[in-house]
C-alpha positions in Angstrom: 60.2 -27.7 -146.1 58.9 -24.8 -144.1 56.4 -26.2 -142.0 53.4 -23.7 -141.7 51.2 -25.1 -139.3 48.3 -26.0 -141.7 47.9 -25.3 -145.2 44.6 -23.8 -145.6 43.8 -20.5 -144.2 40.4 -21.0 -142.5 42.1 -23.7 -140.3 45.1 -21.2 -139.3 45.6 -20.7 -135.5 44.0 -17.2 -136.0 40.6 -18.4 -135.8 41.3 -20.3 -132.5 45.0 -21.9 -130.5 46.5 -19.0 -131.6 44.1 -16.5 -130.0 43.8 -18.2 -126.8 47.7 -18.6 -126.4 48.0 -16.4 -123.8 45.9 -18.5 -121.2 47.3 -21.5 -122.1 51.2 -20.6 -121.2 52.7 -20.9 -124.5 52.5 -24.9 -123.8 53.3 -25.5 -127.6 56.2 -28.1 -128.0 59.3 -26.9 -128.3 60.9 -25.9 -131.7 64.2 -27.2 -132.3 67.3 -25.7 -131.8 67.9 -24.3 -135.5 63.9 -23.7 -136.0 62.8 -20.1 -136.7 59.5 -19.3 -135.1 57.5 -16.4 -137.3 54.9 -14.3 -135.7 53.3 -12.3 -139.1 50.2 -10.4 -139.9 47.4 -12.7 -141.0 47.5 -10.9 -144.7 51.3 -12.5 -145.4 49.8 -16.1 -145.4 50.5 -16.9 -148.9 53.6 -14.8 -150.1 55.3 -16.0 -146.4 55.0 -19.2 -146.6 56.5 -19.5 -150.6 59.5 -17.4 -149.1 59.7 -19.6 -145.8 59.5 -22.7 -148.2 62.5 -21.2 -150.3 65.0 -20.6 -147.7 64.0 -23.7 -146.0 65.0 -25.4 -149.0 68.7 -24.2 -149.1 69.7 -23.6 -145.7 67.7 -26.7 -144.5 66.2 -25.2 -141.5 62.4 -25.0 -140.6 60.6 -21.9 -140.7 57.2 -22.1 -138.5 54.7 -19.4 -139.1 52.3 -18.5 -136.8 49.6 -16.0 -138.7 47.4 -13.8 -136.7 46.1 -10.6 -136.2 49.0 -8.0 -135.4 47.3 -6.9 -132.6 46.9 -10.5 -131.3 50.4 -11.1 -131.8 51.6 -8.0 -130.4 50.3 -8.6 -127.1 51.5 -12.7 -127.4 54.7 -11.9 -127.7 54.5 -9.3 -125.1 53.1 -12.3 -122.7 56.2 -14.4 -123.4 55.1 -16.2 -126.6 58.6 -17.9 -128.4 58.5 -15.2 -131.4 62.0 -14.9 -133.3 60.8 -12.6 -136.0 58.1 -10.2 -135.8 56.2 -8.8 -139.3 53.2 -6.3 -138.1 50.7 -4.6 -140.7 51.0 -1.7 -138.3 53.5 0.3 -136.5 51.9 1.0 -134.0 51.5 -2.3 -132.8 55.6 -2.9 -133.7 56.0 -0.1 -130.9 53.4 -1.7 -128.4 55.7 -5.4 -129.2 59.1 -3.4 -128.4 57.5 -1.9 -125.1 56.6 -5.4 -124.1 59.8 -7.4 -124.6 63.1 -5.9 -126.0 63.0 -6.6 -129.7 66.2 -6.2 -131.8 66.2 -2.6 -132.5 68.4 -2.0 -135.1 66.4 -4.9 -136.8 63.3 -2.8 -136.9 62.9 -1.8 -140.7 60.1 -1.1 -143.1 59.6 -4.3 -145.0 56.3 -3.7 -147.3 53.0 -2.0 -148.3 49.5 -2.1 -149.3 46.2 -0.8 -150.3 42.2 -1.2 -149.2 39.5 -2.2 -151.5 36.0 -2.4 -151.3 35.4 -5.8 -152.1 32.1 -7.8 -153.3 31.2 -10.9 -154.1 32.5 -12.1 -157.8 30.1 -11.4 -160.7 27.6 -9.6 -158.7 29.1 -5.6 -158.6 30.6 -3.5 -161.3 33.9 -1.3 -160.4 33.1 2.2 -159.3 35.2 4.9 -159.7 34.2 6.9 -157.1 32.0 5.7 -154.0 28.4 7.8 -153.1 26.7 7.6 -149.8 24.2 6.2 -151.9 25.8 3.9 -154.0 27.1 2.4 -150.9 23.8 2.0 -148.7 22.6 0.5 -151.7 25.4 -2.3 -151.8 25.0 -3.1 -148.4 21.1 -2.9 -148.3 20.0 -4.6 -145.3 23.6 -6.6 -145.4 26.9 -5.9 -143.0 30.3 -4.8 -144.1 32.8 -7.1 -143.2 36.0 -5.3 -141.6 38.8 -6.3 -139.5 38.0 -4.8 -135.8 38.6 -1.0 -136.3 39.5 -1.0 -132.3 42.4 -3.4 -132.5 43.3 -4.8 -136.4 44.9 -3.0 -138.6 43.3 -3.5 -141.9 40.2 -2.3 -139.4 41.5 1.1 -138.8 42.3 1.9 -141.7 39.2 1.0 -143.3 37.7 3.1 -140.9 39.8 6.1 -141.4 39.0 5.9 -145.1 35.3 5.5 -144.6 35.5 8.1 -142.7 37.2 10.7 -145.2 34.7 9.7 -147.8 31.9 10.5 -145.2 30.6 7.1 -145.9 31.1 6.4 -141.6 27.9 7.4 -140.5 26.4 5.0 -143.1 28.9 2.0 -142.4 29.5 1.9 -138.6 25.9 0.5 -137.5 26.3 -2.3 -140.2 29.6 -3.4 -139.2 31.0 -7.1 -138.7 33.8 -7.0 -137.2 36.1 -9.5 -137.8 39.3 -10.6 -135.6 41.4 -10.1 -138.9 41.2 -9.3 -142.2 41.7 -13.1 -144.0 38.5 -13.3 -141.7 36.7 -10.3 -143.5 37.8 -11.7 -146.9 36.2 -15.1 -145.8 32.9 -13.4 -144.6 32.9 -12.1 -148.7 33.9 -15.0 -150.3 31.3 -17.2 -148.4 28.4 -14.2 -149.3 28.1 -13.7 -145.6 27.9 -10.5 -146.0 27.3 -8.3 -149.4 30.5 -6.2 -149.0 33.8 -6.1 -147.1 36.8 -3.8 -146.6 40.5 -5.5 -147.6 44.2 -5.3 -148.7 44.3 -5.1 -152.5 46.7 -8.3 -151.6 43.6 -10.3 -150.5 41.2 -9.8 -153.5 44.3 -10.0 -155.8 44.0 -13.4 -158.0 41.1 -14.2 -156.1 38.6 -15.6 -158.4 35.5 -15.9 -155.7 35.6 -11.8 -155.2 35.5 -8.6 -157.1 36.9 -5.3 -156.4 34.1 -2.5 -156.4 36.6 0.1 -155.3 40.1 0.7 -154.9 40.5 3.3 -151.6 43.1 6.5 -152.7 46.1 6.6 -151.0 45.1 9.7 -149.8 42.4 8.1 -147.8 44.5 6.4 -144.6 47.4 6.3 -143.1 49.9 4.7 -145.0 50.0 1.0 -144.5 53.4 -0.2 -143.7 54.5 -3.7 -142.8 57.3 -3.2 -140.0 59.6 -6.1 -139.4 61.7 -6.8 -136.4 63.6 -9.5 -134.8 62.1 -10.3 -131.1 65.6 -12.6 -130.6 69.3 -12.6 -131.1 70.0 -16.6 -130.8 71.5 -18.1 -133.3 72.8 -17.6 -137.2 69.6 -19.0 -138.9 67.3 -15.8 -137.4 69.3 -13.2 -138.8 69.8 -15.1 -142.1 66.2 -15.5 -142.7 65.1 -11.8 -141.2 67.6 -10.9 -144.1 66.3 -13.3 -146.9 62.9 -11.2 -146.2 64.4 -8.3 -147.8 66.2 -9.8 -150.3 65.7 -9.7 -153.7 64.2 -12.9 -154.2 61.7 -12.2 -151.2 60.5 -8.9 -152.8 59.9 -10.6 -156.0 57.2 -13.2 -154.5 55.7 -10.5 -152.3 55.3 -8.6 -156.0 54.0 -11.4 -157.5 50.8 -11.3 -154.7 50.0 -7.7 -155.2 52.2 -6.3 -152.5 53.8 -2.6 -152.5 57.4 -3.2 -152.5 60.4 -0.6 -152.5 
């Protein structure tokens, strides 16, 4: 089986090993010979690890994932972290990896995409069709809007570049919590932390504990595109599971979790 480092999100090194890797040397045990080490955007969790789990299963190899902001990971593997593969929400921060470290190049290909949502609480906010300054002050009240950091995450920036198309920025960016990724701003939702949040359409999708108020046009942000790369050229079982990502089989799970695929 593909051995994802723990099963439930909240306990995922996103929240802590992960993001103080970089002080600690990359002193993580060393993965076997034919193990493939995974560094992916925090919003693949679930989709990853059934694919991970599936080619494990026939070629008998382990995939480890580690899940993270692509930010964070960006500037791991740039510090020497032991990434094979590389899947960043964000191209920019796919360029900032191959300025660091000399990823694969001709690897580097376009692997998926997405959507933001406005996202409350289940059962307590009806769909809107469009979004008023004053229907949104009076969601958030005297609450926060829980985002991924619009200075470094992706999900972040786009939220903010959307918000700030609709003019709804001026009313949003004093009652922001920023969050070190976006599973993070879906958890700050889900627990009622906060009355309102910004996420992929991925992370609401199924997800019985919130409801989507509003679905962001495409029109709104930058398009959001999931860039995939191989960091390392060492053995057969890296370039047959960087390929397995866009296979058929791959792209149907990714479907099956609300995922844009081509």
């Amino acid at each position: 089986m593909a051995a994802l480092h723990l099963k439930n999100w909240s306990k995922y090194w996103i929240g802590g090993l992960l993001v103080m890797w970089g002080a600690l040397s990359f002193s993580l045990p060393p993965a076997q010979a034919k193990d493939i080490m995974v560094f992916a955007a925090a919003s693949l969790a679930l989709p990853l690890q059934q694919i991970a789990d599936s080619f494990a299963a026939k070629a008998n190899h382990s995939i480890r994932i580690s899940l993270a902001g692509s930010a964070t990971l960006a500037r791991q593997i740039g510090k020497g972290a032991p990434a094979d593969i590389y899947i960043s929400a964000n191209q920019n921060w796919m360029e900032y990896a191959a300025r660091k470290v000399p990823l694969i190049a001709a690897s580097r290909q376009h692997l998926l995409s997405n959507r933001m949502v406005l996202i409350g609480l289940a059962n307590t906010n009806q769909p809107v069709s469009s979004l008023t300054t004053q229907a949104f002050s009076n969601l958030l009240q005297n609450g926060r809007l829980a985002i991924g950091d619009p200075d470094h995450v992706p999900a972040g920036i786009y939220a903010a570049e959307a918000l700030k198309r609709l003019n709804l920025w001026p009313t949003a960016k004093l009652k922001l919590a920023r969050m070190n990724n976006v599973r993070a701003a879906l958890a700050m939702v889900e627990r009622g932390a906060t009355p309102a949040g910004i996420v992929y359409q991925t992370d609401a999708f199924k997800n019985s504990k919130v409801a989507v108020i509003y679905r962001f046009p495409a029109s709104a942000h930058r398009q959001i595109s999931y860039w995939a790369a191989r960091v390392r050229d060492q053995n057969a079982t890296n370039k047959a599971f960087f390929k397995f990502l866009f296979s058929s089989a791959a792209k149907a799970v990714f479907k099956r979790h609300g995922f844009l695929v081509n």
